[in-house]
C-alpha positions in Angstrom: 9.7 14.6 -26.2 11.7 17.3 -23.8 9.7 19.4 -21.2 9.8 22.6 -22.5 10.7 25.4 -19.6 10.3 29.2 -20.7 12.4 31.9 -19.0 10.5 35.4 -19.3 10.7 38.6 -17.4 13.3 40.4 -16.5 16.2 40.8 -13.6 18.3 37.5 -14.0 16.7 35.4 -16.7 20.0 34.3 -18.1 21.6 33.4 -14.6 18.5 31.5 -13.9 18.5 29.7 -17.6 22.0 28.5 -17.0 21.2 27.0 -13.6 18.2 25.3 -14.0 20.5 23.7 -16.9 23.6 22.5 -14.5 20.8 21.4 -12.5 19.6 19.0 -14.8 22.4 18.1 -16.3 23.4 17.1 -12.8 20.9 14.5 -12.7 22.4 13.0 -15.8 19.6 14.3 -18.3 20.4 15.2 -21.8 19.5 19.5 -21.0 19.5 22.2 -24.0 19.5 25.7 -24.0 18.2 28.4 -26.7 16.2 31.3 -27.1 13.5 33.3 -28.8 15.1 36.4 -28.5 18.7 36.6 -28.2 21.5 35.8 -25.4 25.0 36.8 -25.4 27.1 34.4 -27.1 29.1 34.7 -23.8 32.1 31.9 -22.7 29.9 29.6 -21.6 28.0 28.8 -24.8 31.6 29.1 -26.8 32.1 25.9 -25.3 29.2 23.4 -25.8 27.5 25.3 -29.0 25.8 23.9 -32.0 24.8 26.0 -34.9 20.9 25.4 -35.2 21.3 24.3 -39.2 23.8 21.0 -37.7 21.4 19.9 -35.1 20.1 17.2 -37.3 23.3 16.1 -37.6 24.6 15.8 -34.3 25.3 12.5 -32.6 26.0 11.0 -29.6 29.3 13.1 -29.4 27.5 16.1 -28.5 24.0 15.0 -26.9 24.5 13.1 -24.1 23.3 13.0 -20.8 25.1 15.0 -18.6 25.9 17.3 -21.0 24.6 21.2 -21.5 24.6 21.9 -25.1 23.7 25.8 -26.6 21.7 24.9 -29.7 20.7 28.6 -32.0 22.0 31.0 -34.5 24.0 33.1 -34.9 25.0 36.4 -35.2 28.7 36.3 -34.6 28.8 40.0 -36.0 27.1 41.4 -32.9 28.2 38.3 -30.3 24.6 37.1 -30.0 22.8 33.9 -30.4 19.4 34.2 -32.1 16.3 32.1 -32.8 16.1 28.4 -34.5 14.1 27.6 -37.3 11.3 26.2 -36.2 11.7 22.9 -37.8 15.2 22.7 -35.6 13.2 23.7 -33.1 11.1 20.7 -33.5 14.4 18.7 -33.5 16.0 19.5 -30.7 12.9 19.2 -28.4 12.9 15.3 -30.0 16.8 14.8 -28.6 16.5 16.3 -25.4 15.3 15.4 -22.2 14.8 19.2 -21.4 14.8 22.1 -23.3 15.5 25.4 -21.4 14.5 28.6 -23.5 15.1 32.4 -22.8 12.7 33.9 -24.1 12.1 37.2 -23.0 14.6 40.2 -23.6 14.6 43.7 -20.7 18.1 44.8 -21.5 19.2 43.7 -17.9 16.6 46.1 -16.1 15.6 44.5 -13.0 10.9 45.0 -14.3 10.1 44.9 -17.8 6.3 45.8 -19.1 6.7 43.5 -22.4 4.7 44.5 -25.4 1.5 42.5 -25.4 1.0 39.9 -27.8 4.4 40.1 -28.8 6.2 39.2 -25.6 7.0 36.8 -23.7 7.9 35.0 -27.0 6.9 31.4 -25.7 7.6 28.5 -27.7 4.8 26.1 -28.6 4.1 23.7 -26.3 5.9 24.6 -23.7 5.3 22.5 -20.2 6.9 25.6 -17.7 6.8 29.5 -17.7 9.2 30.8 -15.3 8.6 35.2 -14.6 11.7 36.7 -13.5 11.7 40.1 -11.4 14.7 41.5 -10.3 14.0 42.2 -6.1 16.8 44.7 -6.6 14.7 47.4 -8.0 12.6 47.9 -4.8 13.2 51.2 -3.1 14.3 52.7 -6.4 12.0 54.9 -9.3 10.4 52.8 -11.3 11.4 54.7 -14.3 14.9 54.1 -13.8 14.6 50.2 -13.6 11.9 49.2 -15.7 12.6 48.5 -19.6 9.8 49.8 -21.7 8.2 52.0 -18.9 8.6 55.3 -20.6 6.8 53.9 -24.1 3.6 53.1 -21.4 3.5 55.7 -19.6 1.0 57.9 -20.7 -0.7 55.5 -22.8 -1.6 52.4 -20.6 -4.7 52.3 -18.3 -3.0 49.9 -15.1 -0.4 52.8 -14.9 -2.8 55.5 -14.8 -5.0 53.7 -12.7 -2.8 52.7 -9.8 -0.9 56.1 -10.3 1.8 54.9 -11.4 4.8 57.5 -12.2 8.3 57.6 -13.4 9.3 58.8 -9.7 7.2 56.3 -7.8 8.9 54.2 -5.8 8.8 50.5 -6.0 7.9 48.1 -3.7 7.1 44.6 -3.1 3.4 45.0 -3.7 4.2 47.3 -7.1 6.3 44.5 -8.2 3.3 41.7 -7.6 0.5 43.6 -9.0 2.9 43.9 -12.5 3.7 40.6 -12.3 0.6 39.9 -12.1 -1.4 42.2 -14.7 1.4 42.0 -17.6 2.6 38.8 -17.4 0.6 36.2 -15.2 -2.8 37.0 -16.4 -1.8 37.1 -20.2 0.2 33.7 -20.0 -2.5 31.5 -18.1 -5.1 32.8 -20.9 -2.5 32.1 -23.9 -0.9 28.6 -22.1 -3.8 27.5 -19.6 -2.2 23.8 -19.8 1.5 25.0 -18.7 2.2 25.6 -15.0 3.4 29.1 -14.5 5.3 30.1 -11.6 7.0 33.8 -10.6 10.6 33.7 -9.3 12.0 36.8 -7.6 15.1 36.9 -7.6 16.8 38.2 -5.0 20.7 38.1 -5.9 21.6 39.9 -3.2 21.0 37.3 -1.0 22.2 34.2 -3.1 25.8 33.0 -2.6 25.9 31.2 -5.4 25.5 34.5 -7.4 29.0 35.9 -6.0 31.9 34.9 -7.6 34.6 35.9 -4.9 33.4 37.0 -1.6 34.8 41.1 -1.5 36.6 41.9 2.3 37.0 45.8 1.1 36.8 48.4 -1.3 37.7 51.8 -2.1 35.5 54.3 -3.6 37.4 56.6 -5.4 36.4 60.7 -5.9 38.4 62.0 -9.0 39.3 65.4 -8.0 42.1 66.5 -10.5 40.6 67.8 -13.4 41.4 71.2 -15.4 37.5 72.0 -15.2 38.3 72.8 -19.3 34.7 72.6 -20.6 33.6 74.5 -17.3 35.7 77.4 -17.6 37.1 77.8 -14.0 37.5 75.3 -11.3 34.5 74.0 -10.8 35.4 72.2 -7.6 35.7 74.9 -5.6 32.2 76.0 -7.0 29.6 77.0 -4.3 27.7 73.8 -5.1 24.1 75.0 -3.0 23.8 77.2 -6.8 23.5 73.8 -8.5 21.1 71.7 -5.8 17.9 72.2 -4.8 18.1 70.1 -1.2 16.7 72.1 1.5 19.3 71.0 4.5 22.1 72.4 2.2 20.3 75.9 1.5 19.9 76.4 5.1 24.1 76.1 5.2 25.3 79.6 6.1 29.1 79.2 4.9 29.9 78.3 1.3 29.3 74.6 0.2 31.9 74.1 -2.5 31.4 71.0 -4.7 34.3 69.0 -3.4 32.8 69.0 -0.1 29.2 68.3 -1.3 31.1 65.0 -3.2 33.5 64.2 -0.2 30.5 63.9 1.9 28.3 62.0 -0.4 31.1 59.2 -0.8 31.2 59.4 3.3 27.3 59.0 3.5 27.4 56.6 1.3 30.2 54.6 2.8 27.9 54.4 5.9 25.0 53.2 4.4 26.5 50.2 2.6 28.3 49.0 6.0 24.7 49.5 7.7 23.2 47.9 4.8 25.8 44.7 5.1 25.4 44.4 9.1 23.0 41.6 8.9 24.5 39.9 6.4 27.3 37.1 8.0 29.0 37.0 5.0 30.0 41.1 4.5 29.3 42.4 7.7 33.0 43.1 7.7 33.2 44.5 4.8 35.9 47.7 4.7 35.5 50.4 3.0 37.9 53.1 1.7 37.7 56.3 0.4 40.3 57.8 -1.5 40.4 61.5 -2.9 42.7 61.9 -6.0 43.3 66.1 -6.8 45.8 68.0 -7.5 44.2 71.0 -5.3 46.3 71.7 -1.8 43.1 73.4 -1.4 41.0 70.1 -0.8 44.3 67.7 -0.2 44.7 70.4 3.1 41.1 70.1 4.0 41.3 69.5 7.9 37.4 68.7 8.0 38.6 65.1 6.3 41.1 64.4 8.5 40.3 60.6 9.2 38.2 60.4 7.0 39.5 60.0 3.8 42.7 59.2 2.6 44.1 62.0 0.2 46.6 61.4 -2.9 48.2 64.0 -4.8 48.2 63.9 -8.2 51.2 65.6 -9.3 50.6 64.1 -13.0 47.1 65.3 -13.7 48.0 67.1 -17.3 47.9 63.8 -18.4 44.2 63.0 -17.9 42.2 60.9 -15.8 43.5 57.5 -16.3 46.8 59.1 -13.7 44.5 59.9 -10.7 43.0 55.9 -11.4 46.4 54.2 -11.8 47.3 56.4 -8.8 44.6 55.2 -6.7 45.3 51.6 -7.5 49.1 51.8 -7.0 48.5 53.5 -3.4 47.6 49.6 -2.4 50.3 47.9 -4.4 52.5 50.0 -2.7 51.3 50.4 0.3 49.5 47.2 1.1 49.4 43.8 0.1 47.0 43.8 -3.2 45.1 40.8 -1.9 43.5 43.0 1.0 41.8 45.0 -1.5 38.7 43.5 -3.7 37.2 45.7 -5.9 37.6 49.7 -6.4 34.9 52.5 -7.7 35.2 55.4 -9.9 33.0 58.5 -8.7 33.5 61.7 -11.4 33.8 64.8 -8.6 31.4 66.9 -10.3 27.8 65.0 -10.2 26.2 66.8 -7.6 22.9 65.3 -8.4 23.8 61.7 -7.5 21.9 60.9 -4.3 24.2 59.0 -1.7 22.1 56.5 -1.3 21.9 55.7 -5.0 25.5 55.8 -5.0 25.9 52.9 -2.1 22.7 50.9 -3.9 24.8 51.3 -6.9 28.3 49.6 -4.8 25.9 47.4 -2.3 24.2 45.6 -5.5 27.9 45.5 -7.6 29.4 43.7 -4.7 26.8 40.9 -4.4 25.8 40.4 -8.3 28.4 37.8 -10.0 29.5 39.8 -12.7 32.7 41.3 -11.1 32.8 44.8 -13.4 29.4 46.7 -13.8 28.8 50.8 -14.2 25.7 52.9 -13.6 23.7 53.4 -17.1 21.1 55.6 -18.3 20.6 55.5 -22.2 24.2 54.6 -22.0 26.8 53.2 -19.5 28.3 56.2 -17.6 30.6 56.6 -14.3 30.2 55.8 -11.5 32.0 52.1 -12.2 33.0 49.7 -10.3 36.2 47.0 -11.1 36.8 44.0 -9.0 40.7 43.1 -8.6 41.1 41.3 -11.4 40.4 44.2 -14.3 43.2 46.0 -12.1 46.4 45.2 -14.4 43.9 45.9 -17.5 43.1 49.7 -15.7 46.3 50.8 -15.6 47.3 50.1 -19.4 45.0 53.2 -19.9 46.2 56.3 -21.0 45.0 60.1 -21.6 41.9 60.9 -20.3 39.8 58.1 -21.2 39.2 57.1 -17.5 37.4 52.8 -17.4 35.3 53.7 -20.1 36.9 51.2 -22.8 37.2 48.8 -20.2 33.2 49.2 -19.9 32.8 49.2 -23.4 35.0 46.1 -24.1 33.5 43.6 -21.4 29.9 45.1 -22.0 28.4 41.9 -21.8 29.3 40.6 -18.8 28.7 44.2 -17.2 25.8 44.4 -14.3 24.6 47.3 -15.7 23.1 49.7 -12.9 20.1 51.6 -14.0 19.1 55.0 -12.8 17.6 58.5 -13.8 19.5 60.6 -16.2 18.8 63.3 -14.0 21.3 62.2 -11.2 24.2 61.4 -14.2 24.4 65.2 -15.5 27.4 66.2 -14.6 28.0 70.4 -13.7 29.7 70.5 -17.3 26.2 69.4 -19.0 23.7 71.8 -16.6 26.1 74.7 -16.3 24.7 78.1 -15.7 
């Protein structure tokens, strides 16, 4: 009979699924995954799946020991694999020396409150609960980063309790006391004979969650727009009419927007390197930042001198995807490819988007695995970040489409950032 491990929780279930498999699998067991819920039906289980309806009928071919085999259903339609019949279930657990299952679903938020007595959906008798929290979220609101937070607020006594509010800040002792109330305590009364353990994971400080280790970047401002929807330029808006932060107000010369942008990127730029100077393997990290306009207005700007590099777009009418492909080529032309890892996109007109959600946003994209992820509210939006490889892919776009079908196509394998709606709306959403 297989020992039964349950992955629940939230912030990295999947990554920790697949490694407690090669884990295994190293030590020569006979190791299956599935799930409860749903997982993407993702490369990896392309290669060793089983529909759940053959399992009885699989030999020695496909279960052996060594192997990883990915036995569910299947929804092909929407690229997911789904639950077994339970007698399947039953089957696999009978062929296997361990049986790994997801079984939890936070549509990759780093906290999750799960809806009692309907998640975690643990499998019967399971041996091993594993609770996932994603460290990533502390330092950021709570209502940005945790899945189902805004159907309990309001409505749910620990919340209201402990104060608890969409702008509260998490921490390390937030993050126990949740783990504790919503998941620990209702698992050990449900499964009182499994051992139940808590892993936080911490990505950002696993090497074996990087794929390619990033030497530098370049965060990119796209300044060349027609301002259309606006009306005028919107760049050369004063920007302390669309902000409420008090050091700004106090400025006694105009603020325009592009500045207010420039120097967010800057401020932002600082606080990853500052962020990374502990860390051995990116305290070297370089970083870029490139302005792409059309404006001599901001390309003259002598208060950026050495501090930004500034391209001219002389092709703007044709929409965004010219000030990316520019940005891109400036290193293929200029420099040697190789030297530069990953670029990301920053629309020039979100003057809500605090700097230091902006270089959590890059810090956290550099040191997850995925390669390609973008900041998301109900929906990915910009800012997005592409490691080297999507580069070719980027410049095929036309018009003004900007990454967005880039997002869209390699959705699930995107680290999706979540944050506030508030610090997405652009000037062309909360115009006067």
């Amino acid at each position: 009979m297989a020992y039964v491990i349950a992955v629940c929780g939230s912030g990295g279930k999947t990554t920790l699924v697949k490694n407690l498999a090669k884990k295994y699998a190293n030590e020569n067991k006979k190791v299956c995954i599935t799930t409860t819920t749903h997982m993407w039906y993702d490369d990896d289980v392309k290669k060793c799946f089983t529909l759940g309806a053959n399992i009885k009928v699989a030999g020695e071919k496909a279960i052996k020991p060594g192997k990883i085999n990915y036995i569910a259903n299947l929804n092909i339609e929407k690229e997911l694999i789904t639950p077994l019949e339970s007698n399947d279930y039953r089957s696999i657990c009978d062929k296997f020396d361990y049986v790994i299952v997801e079984a939890d679903g936070s549509r990759s938020m780093p906290l999750k409150i799960p809806k009692q007595d309907k998640e975690p959906v643990i499998p019967h008798d399971v041996n091993e609960i594993i609770i996932v929290v994603g460290m990533e979220s502390v330092g950021r609101e709570i209502g940005a980063v945790c899945h189902r937070f805004d159907e309990f607020y309001g409505n749910d006594n620990y919340l209201d309790e402990n104060n608890i509010r969409p702008e509260t800040i998490v921490s390390e002792e937030l993050i126990d006391g949740f783990v504790e109330h919503y998941y620990y305590e209702p698992l050990k009364k449900q499964h009182s004979e499994a051992k139940i353990t808590v892993y936080k994971n911490y990505f950002n400080n696993n090497v074996n969650h990087v794929v390619a280790k990033i030497n530098k970047i370049a965060i990119v401002l796209l300044a060349a727009g027609f301002s259309k929807r606006f009306g005028s330029n919107k760049l050369m808006i004063d920007a302390k009419e669309y902000i409420s932060d008090k050091n700004i107000n106090k400025l006694k010369h105009s603020y325009k927007l592009y500045e207010l942008m420039i120097d967010k990127l800057i401020d932002a730029k600082n606080i990853i390197i500052n962020n990374f100077k502990n860390n051995k393997d990116y305290r070297d990290l370089q970083v870029d930042i490139i302005v792409v306009s059309q404006y001599e207005e901001i390309l003259n700007d002598k208060n950026y001198n050495d501090k930004v590099i500034m391209l001219n777009n002389t092709k703007a009418v044709l929409g965004m995807s010219e000030s990316i492909k520019l940005a891109i080529n400036y290193y293929r032309d200029s420099i040697n490819n190789d030297e530069l890892d990953a670029m990301v996109f920053v629309n020039a007109d979100m003057p809500y988007l605090p700097a230091s959600e902006l270089a959590s946003f890059v810090y956290n994209s550099i040191l997850n695995k995925n390669s390609i992820s973008a900041m998301c509210s109900d929906e990915v939006k910009n800012p997005a970040y592409f490691e080297k490889e999507y580069f070719d892919e980027i410049l095929k776009i036309n018009g003004d489409k900007g990454p967005r079908e880039l997002l869209e196509k390699y959705f699930k394998y995107l680290y999706r950032y979540y944050i506030s709606e508030k610090y997405l709306i652009d000037i062309d959403e909360n115009g006067k």
